[in-house]
PDB file with one MODEL, atoms N, CA, C and O in Angstrom:
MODEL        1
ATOM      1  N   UNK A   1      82.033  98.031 135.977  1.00  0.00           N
ATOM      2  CA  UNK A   1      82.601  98.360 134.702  1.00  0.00           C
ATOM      3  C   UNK A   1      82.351  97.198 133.741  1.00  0.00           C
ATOM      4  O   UNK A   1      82.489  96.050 134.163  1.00  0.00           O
ATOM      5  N   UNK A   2      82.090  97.363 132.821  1.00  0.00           N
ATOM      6  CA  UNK A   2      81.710  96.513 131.370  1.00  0.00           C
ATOM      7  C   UNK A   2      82.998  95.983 130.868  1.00  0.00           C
ATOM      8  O   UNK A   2      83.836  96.787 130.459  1.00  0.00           O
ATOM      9  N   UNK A   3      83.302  94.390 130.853  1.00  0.00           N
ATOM     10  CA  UNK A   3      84.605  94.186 129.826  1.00  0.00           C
ATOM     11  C   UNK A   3      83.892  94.431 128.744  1.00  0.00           C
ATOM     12  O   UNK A   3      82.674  94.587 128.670  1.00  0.00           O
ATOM     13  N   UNK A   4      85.327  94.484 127.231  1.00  0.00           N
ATOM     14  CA  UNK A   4      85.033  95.045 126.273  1.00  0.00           C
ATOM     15  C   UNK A   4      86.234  94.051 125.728  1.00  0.00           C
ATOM     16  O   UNK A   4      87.157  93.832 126.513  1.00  0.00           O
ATOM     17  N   UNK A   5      86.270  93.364 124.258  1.00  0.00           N
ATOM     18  CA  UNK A   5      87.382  93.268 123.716  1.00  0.00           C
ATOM     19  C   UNK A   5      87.271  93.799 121.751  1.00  0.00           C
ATOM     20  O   UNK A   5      86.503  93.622 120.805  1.00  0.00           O
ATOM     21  N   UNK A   6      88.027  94.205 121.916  1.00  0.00           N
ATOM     22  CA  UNK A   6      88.723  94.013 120.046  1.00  0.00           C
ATOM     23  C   UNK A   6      88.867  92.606 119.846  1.00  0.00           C
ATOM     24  O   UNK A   6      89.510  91.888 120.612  1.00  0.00           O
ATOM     25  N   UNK A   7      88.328  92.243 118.916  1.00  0.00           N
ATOM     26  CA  UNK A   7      87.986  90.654 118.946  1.00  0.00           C
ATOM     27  C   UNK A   7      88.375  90.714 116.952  1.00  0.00           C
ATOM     28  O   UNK A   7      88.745  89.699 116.361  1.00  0.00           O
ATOM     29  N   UNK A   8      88.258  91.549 116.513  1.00  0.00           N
ATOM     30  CA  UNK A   8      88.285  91.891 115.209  1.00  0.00           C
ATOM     31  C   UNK A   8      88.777  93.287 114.252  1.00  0.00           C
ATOM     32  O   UNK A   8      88.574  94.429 114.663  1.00  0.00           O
ATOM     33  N   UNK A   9      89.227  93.094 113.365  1.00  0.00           N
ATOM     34  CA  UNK A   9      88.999  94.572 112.279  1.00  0.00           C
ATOM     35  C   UNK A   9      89.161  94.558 111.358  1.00  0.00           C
ATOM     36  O   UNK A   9      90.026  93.845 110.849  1.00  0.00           O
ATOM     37  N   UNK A  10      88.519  95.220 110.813  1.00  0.00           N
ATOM     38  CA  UNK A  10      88.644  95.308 108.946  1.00  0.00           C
ATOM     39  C   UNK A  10      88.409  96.780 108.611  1.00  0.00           C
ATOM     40  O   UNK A  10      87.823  97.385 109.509  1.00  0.00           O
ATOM     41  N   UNK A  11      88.799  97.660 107.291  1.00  0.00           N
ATOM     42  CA  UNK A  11      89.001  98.414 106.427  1.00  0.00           C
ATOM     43  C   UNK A  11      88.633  98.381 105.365  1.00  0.00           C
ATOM     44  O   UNK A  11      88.550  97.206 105.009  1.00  0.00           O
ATOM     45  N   UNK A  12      88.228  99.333 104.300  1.00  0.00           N
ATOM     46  CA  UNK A  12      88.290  99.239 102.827  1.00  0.00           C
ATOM     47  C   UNK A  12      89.379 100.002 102.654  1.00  0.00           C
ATOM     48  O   UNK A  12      90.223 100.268 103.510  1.00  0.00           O
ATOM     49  N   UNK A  13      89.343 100.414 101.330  1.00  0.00           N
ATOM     50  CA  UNK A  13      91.184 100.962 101.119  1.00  0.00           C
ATOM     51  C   UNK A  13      90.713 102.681 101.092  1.00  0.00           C
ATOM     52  O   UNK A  13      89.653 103.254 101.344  1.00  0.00           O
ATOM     53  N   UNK A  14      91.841 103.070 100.730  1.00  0.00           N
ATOM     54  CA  UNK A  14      91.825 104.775 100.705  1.00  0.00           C
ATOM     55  C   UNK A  14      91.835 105.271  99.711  1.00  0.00           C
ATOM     56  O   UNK A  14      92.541 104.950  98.755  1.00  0.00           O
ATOM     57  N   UNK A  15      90.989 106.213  99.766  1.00  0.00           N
ATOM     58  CA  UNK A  15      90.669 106.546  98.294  1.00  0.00           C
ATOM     59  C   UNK A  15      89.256 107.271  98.183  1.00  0.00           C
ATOM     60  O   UNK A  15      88.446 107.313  99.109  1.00  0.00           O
ATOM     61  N   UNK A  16      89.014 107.999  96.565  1.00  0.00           N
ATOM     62  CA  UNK A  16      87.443 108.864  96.902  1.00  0.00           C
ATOM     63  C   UNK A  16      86.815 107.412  96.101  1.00  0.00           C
ATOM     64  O   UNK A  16      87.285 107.053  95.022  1.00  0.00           O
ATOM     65  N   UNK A  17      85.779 106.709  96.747  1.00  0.00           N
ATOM     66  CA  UNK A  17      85.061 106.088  95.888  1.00  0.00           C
ATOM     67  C   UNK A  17      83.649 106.672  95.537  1.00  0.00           C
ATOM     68  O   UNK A  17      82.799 106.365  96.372  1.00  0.00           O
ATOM     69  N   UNK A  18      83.240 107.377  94.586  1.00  0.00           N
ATOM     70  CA  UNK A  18      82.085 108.188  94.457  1.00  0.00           C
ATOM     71  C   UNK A  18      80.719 107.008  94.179  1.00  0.00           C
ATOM     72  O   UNK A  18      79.604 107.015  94.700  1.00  0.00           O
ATOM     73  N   UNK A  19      81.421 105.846  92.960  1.00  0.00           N
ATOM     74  CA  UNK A  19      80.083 105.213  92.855  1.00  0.00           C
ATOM     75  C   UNK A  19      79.624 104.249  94.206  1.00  0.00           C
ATOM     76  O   UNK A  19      78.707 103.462  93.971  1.00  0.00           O
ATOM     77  N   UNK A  20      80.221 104.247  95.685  1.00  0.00           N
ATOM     78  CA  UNK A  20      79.575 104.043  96.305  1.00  0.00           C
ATOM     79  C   UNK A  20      79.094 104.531  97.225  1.00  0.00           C
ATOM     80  O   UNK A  20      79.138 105.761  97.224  1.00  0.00           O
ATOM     81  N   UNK A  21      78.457 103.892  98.359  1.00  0.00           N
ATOM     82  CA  UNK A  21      77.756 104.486  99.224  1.00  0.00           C
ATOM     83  C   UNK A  21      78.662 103.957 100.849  1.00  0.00           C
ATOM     84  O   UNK A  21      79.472 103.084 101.160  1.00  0.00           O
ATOM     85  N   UNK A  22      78.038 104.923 101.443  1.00  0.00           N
ATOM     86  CA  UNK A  22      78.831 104.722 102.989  1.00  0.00           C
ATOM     87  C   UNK A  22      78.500 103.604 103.990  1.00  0.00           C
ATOM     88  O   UNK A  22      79.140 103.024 104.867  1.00  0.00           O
ATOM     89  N   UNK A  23      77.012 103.517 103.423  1.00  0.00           N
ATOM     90  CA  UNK A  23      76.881 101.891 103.751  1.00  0.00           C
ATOM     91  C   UNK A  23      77.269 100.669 102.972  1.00  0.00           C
ATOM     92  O   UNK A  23      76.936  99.571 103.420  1.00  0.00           O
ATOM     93  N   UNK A  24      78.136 100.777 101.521  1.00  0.00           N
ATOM     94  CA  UNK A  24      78.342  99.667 101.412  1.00  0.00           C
ATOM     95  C   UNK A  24      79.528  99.710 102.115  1.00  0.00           C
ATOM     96  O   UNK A  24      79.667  98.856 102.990  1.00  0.00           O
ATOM     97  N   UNK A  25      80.626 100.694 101.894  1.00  0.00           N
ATOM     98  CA  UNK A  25      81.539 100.211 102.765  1.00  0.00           C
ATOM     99  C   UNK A  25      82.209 100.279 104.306  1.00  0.00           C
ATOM    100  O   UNK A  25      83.395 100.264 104.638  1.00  0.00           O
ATOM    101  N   UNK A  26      80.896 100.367 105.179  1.00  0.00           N
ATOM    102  CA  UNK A  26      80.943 100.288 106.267  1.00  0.00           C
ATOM    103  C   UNK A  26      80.711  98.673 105.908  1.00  0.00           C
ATOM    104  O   UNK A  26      81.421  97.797 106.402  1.00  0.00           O
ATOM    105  N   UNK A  27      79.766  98.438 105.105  1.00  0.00           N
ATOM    106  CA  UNK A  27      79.371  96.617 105.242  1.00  0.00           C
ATOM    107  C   UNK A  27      80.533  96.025 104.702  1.00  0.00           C
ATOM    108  O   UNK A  27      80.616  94.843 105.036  1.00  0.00           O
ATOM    109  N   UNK A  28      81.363  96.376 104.065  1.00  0.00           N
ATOM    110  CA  UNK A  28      82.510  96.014 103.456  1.00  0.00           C
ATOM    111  C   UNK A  28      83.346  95.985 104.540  1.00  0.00           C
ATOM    112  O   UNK A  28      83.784  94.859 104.779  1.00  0.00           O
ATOM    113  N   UNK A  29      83.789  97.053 105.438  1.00  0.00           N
ATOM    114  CA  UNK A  29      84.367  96.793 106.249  1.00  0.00           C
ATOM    115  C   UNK A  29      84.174  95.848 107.561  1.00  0.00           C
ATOM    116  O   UNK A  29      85.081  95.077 107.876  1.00  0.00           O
ATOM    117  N   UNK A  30      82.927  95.926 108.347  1.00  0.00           N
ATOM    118  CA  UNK A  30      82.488  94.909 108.732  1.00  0.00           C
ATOM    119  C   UNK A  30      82.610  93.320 108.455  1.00  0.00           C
ATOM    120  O   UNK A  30      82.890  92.446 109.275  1.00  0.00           O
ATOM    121  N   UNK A  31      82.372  93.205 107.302  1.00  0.00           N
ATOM    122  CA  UNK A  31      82.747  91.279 106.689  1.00  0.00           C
ATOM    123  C   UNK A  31      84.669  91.289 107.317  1.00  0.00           C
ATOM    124  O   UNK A  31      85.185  90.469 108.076  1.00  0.00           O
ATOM    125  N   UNK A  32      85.195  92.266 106.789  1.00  0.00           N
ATOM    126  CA  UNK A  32      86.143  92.135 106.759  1.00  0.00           C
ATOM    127  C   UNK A  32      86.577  91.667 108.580  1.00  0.00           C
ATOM    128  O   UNK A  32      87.106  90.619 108.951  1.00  0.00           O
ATOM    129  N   UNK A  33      86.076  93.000 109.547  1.00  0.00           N
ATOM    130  CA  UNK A  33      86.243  92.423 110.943  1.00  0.00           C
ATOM    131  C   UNK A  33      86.025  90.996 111.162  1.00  0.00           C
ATOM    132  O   UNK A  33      86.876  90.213 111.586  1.00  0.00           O
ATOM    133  N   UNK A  34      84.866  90.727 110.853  1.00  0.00           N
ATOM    134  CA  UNK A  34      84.205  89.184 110.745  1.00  0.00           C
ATOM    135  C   UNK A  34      85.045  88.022 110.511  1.00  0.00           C
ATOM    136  O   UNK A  34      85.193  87.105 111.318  1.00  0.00           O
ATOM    137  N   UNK A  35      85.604  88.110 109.333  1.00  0.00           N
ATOM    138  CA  UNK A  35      86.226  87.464 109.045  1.00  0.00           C
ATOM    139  C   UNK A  35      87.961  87.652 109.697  1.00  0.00           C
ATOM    140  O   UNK A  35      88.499  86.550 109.803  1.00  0.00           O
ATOM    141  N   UNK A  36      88.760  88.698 110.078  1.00  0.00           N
ATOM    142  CA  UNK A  36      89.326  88.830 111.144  1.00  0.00           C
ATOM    143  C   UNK A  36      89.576  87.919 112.486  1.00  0.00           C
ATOM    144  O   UNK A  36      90.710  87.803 112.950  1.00  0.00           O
ATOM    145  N   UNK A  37      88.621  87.385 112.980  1.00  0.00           N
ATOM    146  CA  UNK A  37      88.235  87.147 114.322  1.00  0.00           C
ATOM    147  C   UNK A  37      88.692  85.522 113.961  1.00  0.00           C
ATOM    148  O   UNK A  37      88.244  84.865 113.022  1.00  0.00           O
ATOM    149  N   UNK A  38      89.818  85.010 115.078  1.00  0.00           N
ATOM    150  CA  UNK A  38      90.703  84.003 114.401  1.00  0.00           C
ATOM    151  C   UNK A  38      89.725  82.371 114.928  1.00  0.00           C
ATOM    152  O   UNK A  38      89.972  81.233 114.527  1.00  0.00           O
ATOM    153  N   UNK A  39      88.682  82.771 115.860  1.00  0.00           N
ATOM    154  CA  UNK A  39      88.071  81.548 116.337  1.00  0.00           C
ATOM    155  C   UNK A  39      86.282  81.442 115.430  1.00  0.00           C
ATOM    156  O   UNK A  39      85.356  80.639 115.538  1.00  0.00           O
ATOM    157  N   UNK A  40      86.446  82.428 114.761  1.00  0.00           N
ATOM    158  CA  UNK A  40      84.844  82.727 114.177  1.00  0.00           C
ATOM    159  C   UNK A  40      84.036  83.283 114.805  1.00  0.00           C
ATOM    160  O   UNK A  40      84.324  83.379 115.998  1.00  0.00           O
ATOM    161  N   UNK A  41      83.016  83.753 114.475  1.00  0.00           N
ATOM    162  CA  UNK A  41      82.213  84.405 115.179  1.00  0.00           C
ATOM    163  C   UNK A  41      80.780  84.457 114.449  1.00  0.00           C
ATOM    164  O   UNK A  41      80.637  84.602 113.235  1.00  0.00           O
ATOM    165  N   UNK A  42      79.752  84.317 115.381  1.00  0.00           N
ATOM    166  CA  UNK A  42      78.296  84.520 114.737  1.00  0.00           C
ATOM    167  C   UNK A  42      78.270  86.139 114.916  1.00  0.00           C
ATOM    168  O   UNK A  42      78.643  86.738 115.924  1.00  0.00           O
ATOM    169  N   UNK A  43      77.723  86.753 113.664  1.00  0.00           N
ATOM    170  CA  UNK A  43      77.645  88.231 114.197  1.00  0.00           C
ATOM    171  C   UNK A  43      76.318  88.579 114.826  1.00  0.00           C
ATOM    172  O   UNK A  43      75.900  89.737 114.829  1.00  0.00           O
ATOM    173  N   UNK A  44      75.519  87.349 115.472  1.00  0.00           N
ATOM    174  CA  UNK A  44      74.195  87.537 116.262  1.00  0.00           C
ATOM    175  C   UNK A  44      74.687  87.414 117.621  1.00  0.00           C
ATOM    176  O   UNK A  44      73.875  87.396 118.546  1.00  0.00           O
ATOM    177  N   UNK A  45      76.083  87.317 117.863  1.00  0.00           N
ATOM    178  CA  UNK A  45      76.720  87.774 118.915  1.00  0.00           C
ATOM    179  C   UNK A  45      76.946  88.899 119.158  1.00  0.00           C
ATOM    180  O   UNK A  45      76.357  89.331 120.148  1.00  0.00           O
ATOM    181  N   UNK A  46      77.596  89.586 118.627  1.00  0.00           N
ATOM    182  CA  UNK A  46      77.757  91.113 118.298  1.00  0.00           C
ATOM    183  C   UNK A  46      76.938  92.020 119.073  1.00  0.00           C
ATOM    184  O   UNK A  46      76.033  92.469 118.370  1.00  0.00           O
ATOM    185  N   UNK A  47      76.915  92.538 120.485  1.00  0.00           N
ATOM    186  CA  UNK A  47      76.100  93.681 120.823  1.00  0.00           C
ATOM    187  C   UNK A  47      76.491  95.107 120.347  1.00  0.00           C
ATOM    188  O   UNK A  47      75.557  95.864 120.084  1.00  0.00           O
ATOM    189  N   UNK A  48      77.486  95.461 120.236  1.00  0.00           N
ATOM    190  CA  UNK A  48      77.953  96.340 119.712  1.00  0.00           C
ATOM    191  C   UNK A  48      79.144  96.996 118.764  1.00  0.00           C
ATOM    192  O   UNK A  48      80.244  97.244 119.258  1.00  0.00           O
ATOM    193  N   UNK A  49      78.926  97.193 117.724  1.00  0.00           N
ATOM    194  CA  UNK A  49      80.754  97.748 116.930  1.00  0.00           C
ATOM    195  C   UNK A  49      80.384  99.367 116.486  1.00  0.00           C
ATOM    196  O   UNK A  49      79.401 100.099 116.365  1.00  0.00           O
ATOM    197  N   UNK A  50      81.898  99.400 116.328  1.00  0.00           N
ATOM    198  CA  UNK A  50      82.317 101.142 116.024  1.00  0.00           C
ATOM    199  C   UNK A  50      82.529 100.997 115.418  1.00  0.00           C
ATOM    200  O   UNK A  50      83.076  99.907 115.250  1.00  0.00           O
ATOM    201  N   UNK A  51      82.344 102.052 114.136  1.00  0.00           N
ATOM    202  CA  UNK A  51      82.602 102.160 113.358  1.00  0.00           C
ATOM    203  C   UNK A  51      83.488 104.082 112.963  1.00  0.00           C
ATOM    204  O   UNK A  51      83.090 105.216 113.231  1.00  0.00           O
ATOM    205  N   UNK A  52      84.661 103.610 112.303  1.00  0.00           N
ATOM    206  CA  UNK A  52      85.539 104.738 112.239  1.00  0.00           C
ATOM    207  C   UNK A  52      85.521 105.512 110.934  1.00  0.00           C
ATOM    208  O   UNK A  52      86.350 104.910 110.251  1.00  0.00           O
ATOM    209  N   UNK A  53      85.090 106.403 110.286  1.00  0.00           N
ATOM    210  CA  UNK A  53      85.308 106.999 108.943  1.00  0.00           C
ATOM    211  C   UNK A  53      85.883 108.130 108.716  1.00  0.00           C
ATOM    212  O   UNK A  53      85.485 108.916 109.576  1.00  0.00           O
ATOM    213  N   UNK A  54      86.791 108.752 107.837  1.00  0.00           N
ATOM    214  CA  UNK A  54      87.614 109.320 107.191  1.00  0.00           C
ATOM    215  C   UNK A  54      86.844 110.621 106.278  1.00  0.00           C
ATOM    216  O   UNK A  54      87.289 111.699 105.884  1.00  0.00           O
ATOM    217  N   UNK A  55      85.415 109.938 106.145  1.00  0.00           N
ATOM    218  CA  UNK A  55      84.854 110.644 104.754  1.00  0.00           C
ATOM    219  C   UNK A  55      84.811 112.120 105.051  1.00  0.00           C
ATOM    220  O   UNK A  55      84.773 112.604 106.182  1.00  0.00           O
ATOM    221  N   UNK A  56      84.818 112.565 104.287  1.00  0.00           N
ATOM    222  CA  UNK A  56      84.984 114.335 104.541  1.00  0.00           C
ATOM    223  C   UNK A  56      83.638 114.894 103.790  1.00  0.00           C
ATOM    224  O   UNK A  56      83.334 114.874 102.597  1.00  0.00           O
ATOM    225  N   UNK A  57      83.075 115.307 104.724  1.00  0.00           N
ATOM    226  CA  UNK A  57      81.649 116.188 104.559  1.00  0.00           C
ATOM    227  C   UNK A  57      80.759 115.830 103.717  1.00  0.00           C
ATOM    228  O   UNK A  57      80.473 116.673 102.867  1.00  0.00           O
ATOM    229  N   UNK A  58      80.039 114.491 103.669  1.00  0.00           N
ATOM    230  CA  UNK A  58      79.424 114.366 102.385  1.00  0.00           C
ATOM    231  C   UNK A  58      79.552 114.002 101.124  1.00  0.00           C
ATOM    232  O   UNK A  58      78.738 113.651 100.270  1.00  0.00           O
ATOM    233  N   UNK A  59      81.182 114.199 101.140  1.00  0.00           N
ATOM    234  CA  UNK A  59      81.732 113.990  99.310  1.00  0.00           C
ATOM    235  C   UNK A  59      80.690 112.365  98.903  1.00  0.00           C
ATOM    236  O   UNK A  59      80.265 112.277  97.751  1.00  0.00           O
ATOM    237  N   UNK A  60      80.429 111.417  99.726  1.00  0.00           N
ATOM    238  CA  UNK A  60      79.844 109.972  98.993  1.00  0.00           C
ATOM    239  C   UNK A  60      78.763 110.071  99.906  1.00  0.00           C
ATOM    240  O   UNK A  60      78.648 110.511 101.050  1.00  0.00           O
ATOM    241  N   UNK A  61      78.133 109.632  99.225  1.00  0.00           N
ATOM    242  CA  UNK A  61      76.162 109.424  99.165  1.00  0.00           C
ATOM    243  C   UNK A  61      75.761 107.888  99.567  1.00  0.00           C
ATOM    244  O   UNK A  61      74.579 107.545  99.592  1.00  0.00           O
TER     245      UNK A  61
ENDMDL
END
């Protein structure tokens, strides 16, 4: 079995944001994990993150 930890997390807020895109704020949320993580972290460590979204069908581009 693979250990695994939550080492981090971050969010943007709630809400429809139309002028952006789903990759900025997946990258938005990401810095935020990053910066989360109370000992630092290189994110060329990072083999893998999840990412969780809310967005409903397309509404942001």
């Amino acid at each position: 079995m693979k250990r695994v930890a939550v080492i981090g997390v971050g969010q943007t807020v709630y809400g429809l944001e139309p002028e952006r895109s789903l990759k900025s704020l997946f990258a938005e949320a990401a810095r935020a994990a990053f910066a989360d993580v109370s000992k630092g972290l290189d994110p060329r460590e990072v083999e893998e993150a999840f990412i969780g979204s809310l967005s409903t069908g397309g509404s942001q581009h």
